[in-house]
Backbone as a ProteinNet text record, in pm:
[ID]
protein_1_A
[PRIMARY]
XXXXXXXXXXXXXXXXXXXXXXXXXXXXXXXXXXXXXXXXXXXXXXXXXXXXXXXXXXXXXXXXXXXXXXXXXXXXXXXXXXXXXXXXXXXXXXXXXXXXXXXXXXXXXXXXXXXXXXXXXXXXXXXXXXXXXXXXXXXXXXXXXXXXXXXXXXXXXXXXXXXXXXXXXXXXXXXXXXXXXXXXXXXXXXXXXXX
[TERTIARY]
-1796	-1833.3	-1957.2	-2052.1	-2170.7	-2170.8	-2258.1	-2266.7	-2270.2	-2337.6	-2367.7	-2194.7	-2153.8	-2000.1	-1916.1	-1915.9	-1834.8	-1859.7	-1986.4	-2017.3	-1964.1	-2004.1	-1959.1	-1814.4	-1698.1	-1593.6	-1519.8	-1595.7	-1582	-1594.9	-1735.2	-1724.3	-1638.7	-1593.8	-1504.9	-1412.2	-1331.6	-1198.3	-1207	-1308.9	-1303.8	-1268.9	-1385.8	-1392.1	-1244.1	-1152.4	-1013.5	-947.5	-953	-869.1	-900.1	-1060.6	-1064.1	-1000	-985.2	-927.7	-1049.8	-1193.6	-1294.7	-1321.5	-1372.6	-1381.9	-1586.5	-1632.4	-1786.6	-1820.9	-1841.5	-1892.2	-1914.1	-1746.3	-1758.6	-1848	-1841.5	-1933.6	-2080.4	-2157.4	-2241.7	-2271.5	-2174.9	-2228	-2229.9	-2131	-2160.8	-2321.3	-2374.8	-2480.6	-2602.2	-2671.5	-2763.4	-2880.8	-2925.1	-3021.7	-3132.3	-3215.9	-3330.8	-3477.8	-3510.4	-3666.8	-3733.1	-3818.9	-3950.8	-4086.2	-4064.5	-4174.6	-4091.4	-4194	-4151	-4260.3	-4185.8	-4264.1	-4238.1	-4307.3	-4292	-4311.9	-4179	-4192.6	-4217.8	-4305.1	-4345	-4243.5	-4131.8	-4057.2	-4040.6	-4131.8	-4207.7	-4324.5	-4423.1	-4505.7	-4670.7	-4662.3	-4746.3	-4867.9	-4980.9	-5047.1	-5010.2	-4916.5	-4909.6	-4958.8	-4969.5	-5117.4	-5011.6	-5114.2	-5029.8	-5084.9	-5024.1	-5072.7	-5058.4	-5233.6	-5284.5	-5258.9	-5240.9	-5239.9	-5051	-4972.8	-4830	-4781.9	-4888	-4834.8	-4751.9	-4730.6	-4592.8	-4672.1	-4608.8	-4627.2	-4483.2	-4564.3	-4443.7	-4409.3	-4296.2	-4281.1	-4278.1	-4390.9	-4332.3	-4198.6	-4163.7	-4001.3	-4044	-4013.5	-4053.2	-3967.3	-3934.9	-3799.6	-3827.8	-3831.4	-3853.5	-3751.9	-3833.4	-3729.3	-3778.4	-3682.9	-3751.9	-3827.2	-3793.1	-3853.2	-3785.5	-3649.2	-3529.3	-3526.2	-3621.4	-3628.2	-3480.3	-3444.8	-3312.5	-3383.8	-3301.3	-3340.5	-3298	-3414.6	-3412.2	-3348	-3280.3	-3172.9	-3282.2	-3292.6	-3359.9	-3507.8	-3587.3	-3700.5	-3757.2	-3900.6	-3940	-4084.3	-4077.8	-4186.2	-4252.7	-4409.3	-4493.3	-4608	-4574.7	-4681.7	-4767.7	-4895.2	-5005	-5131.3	-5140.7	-5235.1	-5373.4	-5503.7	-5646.1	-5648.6	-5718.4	-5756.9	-5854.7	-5922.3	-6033.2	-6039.3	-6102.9	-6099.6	-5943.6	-5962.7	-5848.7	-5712	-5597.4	-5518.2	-5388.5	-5302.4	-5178.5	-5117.2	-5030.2	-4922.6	-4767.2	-4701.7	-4543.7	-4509.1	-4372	-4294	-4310.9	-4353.3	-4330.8	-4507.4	-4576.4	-4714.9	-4858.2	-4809.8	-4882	-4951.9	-5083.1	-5103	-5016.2	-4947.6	-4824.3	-4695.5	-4660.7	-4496.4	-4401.4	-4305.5	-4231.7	-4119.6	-4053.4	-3905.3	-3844	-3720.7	-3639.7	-3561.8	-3564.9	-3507.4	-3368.1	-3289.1	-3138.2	-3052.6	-2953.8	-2888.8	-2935.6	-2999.7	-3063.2	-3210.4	-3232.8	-3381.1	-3513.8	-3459.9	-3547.9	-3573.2	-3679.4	-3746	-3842.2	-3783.4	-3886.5	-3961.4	-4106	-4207.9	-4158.4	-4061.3	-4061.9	-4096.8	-4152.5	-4198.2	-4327.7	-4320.5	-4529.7	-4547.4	-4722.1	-4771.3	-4929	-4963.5	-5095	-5217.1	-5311.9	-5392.1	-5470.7	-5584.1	-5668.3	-5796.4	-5780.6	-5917.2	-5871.4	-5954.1	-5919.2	-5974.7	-5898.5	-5908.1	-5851.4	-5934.1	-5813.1	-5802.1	-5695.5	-5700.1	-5578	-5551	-5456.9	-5360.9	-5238.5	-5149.4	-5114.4	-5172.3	-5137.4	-4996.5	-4908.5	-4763.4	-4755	-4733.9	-4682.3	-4549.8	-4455.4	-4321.2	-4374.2	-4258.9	-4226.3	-4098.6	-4067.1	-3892.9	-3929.6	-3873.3	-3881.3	-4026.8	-4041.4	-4238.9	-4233.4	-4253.3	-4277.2	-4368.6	-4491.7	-4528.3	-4585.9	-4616.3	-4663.5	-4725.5	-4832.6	-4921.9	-4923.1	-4929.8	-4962.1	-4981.5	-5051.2	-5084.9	-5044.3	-5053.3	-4988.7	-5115.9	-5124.6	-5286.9	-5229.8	-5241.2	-5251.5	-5364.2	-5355.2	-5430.2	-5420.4	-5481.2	-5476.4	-5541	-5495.4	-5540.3	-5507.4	-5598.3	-5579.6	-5689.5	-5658.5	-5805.5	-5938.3	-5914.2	-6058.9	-6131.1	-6028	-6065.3	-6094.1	-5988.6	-5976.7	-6116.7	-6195.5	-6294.3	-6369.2	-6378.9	-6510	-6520.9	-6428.9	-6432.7	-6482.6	-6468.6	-6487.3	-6619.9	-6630.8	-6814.6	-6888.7	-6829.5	-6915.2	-6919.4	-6835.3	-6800.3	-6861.1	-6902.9	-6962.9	-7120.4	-7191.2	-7319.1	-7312	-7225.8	-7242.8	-7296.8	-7204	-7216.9	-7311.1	-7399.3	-7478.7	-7647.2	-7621.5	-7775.1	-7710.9	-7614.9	-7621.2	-7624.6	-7632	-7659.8	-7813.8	-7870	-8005.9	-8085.7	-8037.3	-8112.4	-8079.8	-7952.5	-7996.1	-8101.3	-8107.7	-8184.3	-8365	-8342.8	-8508.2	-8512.4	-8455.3	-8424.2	-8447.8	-8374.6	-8388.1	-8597.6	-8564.1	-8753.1	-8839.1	-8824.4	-8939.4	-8893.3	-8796.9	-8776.6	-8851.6	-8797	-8840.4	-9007.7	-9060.4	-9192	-9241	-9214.1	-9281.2	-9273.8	-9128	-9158.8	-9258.8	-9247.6	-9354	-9537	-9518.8	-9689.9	-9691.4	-9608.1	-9634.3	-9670.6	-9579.2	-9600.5	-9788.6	-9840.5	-9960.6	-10088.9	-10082.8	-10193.2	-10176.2	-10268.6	-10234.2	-10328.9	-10282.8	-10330.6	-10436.3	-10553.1	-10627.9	-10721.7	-10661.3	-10707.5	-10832	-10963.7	-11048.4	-11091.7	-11138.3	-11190.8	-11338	-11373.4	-11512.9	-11496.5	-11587.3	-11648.8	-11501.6	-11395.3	-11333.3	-11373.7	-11322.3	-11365.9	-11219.8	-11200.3	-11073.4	-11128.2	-11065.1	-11074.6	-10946.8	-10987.4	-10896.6	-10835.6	-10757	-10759.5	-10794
-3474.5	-3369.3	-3416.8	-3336.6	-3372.3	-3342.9	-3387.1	-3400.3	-3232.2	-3171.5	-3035.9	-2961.4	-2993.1	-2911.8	-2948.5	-3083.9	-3179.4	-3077.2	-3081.7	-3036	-2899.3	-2815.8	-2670.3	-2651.5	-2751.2	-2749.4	-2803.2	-2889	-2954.5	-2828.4	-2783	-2675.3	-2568.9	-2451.7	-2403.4	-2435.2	-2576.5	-2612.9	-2622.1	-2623.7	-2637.1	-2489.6	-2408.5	-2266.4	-2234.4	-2253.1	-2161.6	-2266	-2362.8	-2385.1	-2326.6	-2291.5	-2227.9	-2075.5	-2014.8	-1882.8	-1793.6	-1820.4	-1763.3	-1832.2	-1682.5	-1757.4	-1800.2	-1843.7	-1910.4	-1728	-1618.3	-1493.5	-1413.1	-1414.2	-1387.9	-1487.9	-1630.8	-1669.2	-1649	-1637.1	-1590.9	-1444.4	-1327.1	-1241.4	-1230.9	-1338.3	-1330.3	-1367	-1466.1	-1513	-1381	-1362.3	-1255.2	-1302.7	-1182.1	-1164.6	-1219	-1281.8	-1329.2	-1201	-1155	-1058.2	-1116.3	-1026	-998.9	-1017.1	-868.7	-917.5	-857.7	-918.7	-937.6	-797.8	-699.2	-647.2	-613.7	-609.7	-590.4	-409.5	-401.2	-248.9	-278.4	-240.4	-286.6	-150.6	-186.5	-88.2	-89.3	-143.9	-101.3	-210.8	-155.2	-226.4	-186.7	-97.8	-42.1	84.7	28	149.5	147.6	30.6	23.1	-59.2	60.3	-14.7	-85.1	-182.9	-286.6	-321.4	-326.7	-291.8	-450.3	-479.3	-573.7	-602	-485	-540	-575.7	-557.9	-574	-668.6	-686.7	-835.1	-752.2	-636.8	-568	-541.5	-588.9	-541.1	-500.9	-444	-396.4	-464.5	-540.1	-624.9	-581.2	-649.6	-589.2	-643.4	-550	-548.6	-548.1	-621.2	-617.2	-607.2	-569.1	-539	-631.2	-763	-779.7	-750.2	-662.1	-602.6	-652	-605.7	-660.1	-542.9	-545	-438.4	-288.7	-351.4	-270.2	-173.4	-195.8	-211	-205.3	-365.6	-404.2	-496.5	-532.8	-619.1	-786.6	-873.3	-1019.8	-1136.2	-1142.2	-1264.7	-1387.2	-1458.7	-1591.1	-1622.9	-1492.4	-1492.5	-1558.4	-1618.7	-1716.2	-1614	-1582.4	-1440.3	-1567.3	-1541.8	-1588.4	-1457.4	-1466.6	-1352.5	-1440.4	-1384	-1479	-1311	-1370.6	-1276.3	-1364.8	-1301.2	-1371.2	-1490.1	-1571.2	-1668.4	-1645.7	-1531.7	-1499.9	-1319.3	-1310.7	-1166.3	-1116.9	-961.3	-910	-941.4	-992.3	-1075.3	-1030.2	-1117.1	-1151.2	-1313.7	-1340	-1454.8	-1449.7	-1496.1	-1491.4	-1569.5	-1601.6	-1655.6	-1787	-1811.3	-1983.4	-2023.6	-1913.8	-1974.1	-1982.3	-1948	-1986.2	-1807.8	-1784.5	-1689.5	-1701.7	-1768.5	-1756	-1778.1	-1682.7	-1726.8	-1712.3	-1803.8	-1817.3	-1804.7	-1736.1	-1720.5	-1659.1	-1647.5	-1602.4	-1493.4	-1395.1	-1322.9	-1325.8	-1230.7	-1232.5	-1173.8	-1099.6	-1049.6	-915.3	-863.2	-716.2	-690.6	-839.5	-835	-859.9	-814.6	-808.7	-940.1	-911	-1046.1	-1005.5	-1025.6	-990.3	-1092.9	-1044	-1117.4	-1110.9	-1195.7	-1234.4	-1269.8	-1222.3	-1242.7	-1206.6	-1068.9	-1054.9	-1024.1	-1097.4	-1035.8	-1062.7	-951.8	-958.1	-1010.2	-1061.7	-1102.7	-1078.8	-1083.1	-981.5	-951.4	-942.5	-864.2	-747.4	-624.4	-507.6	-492.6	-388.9	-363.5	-383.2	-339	-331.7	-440.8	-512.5	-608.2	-655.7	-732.7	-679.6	-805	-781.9	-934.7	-916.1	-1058.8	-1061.6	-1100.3	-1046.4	-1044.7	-1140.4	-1259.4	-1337.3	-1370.8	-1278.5	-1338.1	-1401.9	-1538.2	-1584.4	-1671.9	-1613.8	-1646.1	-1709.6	-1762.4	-1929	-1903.9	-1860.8	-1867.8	-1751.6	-1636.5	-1533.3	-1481.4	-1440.7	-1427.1	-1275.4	-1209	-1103	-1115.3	-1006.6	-1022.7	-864.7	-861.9	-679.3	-730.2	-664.5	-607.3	-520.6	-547.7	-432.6	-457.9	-293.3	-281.8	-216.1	-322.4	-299.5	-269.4	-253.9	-225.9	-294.6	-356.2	-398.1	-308.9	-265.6	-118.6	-202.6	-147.7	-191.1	-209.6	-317.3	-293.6	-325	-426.9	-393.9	-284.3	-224.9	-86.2	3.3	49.9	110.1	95.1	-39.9	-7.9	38.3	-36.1	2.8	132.3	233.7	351.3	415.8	398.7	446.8	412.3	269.8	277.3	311.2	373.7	454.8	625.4	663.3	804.2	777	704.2	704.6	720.5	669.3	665.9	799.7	826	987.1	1072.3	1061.4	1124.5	1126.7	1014.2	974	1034	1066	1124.7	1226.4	1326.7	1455.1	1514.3	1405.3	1444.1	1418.2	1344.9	1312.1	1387.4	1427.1	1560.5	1687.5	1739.6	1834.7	1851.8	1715	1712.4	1744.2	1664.4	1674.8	1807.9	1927.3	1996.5	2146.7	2115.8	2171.8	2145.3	2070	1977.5	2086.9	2087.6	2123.2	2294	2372.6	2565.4	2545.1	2453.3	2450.3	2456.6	2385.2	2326.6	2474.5	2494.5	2646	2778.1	2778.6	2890.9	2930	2807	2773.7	2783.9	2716.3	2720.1	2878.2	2955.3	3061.4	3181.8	3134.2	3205.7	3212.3	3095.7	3045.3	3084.2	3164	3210.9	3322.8	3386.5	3509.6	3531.4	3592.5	3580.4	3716.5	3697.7	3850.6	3891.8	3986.4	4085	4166.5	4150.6	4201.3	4262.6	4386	4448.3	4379.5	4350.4	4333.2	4181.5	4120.3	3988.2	3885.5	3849.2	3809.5	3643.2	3584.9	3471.5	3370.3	3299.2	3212.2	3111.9	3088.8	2997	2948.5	2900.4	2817.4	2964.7	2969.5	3047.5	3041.5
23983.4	23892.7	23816.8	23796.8	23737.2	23607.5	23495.6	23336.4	23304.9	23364.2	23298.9	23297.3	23444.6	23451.3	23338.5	23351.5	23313.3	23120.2	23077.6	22941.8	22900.6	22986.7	22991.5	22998.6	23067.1	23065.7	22914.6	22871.6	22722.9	22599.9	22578.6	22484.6	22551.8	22671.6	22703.4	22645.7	22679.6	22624.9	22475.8	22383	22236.3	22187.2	22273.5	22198.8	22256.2	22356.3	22378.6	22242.8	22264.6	22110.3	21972	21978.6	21837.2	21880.2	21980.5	22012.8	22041.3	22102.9	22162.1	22278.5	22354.8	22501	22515.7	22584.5	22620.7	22590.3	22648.3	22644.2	22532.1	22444	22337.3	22231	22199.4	22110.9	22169.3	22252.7	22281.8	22271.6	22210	22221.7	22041.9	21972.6	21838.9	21791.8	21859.4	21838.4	21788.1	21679.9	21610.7	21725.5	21786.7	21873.2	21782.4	21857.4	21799.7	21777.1	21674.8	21643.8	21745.5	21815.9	21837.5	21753.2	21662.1	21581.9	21441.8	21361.8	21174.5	21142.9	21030.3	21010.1	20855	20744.3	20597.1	20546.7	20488.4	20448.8	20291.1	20223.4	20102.4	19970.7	19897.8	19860.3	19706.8	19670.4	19517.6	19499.8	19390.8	19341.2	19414	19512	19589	19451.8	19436.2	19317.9	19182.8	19180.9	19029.2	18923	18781.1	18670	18604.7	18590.9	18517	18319.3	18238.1	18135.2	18047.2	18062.7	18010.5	17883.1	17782.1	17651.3	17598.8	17702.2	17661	17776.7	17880.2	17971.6	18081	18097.3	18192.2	18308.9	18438.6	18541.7	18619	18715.5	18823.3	18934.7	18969.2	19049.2	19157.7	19287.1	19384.4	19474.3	19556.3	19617.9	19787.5	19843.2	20033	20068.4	20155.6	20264.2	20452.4	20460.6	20639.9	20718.1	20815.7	20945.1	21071.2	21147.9	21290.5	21402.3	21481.1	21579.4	21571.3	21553.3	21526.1	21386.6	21298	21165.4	21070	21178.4	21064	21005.8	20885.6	20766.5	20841.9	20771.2	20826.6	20689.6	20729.4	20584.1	20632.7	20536.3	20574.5	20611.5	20568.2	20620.2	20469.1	20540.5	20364.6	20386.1	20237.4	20182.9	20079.9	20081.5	20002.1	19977.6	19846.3	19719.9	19673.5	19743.3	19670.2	19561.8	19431.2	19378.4	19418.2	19372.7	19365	19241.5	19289.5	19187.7	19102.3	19059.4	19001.4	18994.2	18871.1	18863.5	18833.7	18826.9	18806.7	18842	18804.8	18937.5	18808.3	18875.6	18800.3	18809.1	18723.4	18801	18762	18856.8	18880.4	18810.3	18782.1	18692.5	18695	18791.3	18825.7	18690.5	18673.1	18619.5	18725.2	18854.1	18941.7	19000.5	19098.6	19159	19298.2	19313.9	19438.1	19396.5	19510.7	19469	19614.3	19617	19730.5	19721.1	19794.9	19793.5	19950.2	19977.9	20080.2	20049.3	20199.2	20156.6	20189.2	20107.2	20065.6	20242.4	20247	20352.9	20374.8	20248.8	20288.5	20364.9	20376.7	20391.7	20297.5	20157.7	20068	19995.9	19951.6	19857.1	19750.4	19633.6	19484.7	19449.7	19419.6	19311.8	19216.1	19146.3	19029.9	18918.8	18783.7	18639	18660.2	18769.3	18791.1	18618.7	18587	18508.4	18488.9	18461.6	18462.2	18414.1	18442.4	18361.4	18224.3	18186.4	18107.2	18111.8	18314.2	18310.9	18397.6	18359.8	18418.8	18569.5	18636.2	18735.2	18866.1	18971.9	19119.6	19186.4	19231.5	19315.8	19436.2	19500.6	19621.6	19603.2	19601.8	19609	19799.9	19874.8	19986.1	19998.7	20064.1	20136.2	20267.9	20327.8	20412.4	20412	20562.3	20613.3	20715.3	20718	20861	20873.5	21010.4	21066.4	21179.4	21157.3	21293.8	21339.8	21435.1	21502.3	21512.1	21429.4	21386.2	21217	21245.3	21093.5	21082	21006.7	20959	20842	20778.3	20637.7	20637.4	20461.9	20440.8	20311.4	20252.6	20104.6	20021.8	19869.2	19816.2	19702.2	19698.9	19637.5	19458.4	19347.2	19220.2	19097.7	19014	18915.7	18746.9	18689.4	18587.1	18448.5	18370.6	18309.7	18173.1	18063.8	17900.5	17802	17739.4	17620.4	17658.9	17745.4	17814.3	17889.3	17997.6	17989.9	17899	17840.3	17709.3	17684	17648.4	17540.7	17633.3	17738.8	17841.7	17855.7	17823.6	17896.5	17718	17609.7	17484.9	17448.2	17488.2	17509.9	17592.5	17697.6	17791.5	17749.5	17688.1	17628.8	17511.6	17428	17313	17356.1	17467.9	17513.8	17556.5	17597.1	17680.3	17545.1	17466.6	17348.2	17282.8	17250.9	17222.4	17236.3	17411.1	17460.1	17448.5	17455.3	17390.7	17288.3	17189.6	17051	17057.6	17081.3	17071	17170.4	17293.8	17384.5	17328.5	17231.3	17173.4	17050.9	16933.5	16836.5	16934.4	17063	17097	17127	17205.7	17214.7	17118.4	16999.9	16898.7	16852.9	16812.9	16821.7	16861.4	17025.9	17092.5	17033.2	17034.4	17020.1	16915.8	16762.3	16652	16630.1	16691.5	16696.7	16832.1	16933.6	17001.3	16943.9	16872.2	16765.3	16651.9	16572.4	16466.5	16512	16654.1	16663.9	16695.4	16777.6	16846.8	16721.7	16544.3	16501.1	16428.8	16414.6	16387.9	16424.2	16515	16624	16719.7	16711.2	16825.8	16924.8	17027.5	17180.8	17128.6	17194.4	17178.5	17314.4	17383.4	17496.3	17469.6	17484.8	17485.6	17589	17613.2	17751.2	17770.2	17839.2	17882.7	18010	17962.2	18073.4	18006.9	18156.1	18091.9	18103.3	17943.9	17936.8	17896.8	17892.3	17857.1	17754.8	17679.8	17527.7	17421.1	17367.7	17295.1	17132.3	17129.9	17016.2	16881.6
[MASK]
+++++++++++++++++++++++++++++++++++++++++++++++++++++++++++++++++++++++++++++++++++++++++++++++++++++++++++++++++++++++++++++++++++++++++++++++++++++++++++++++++++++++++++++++++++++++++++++++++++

């Protein structure tokens, strides 16, 4: 009898003592994914409000081809290092964690920086030699906005007060000369002149 029989007859005889036969524990075995794919299930477009620190955490869901949920998959949230961004609880612009039995995996303690505006936290799963990437596209909104947008509405304001004063100016000033002088139509050799 050769090693391989000889082996196959060994686990056989273990699994009938545990009370499974070679077919059945092989059909318990969780089929192995194809491919990893990230359903992004909050945190997708949301402003995050600079002057109170609150953001919206995002929530991922990894599935497989099947789009069942993947237990054990390791999710890394990375924000930008510069510019508008945020950071996770840990203090850092990344954050790593696994997901639970539902599939899902939260960015934890997101919060935002204090500079305004749009920027993207990249999403990386991967399960055994399987990886996927997606984005979830946020916004950082607050007093820096805020002002930026009150000093831009104050300039607006600004040349329309001062294009109506010029405005006013010039009717004020064409009325006045127009009343000053008068046009005079003479019949004969016509000549043009100053009034």
């Amino acid at each position: 009898m050769n090693s391989l029989t000889q082996k196959v007859r060994t686990v056989t005889a273990i699994l009938c003592l545990a009370g499974l036969s070679l077919n059945s524990a092989l059909a318990q075995a969780p089929a192995q994914p194809n491919k990893l794919f990230i359903q992004i299930l909050d945190g997708e477009g949301a402003l995050n409000d600079i002057r109170s620190r609150t953001a919206r955490e995002p929530i991922v869901q990894i599935e497989d081809e099947n789009h069942k949920p993947i237990a054990g998959a390791v999710v890394i949230f990375t924000a930008p290092g510069s510019g508008p961004s945020a950071v996770f609880s840990n203090g850092l612009t990344s954050f790593q964690t696994t997901t639970g039995g539902d599939g899902r995996a939260l960015a934890q303690g997101l919060k935002p920086n204090n500079v305004s505006g749009a920027f993207q936290i990249q999403v990386s799963a991967t399960f055994g030699a399987l990886s996927t990437v997606a984005v979830i596209d946020q916004t950082n909104i607050g007093k820096t906005s805020a002002q930026s947008h009150a000093t831009h509405g104050l300039s607006i304001k600004v040349i329309a007060i001062v294009s109506g004063i010029a405005g006013a100016g010039v009717a004020t000033g064409f009325l006045l000369n127009r009343g000053s002088h008068a046009d005079t139509i003479t019949p004969g050799t016509p000549t043009v002149g100053a009034p």
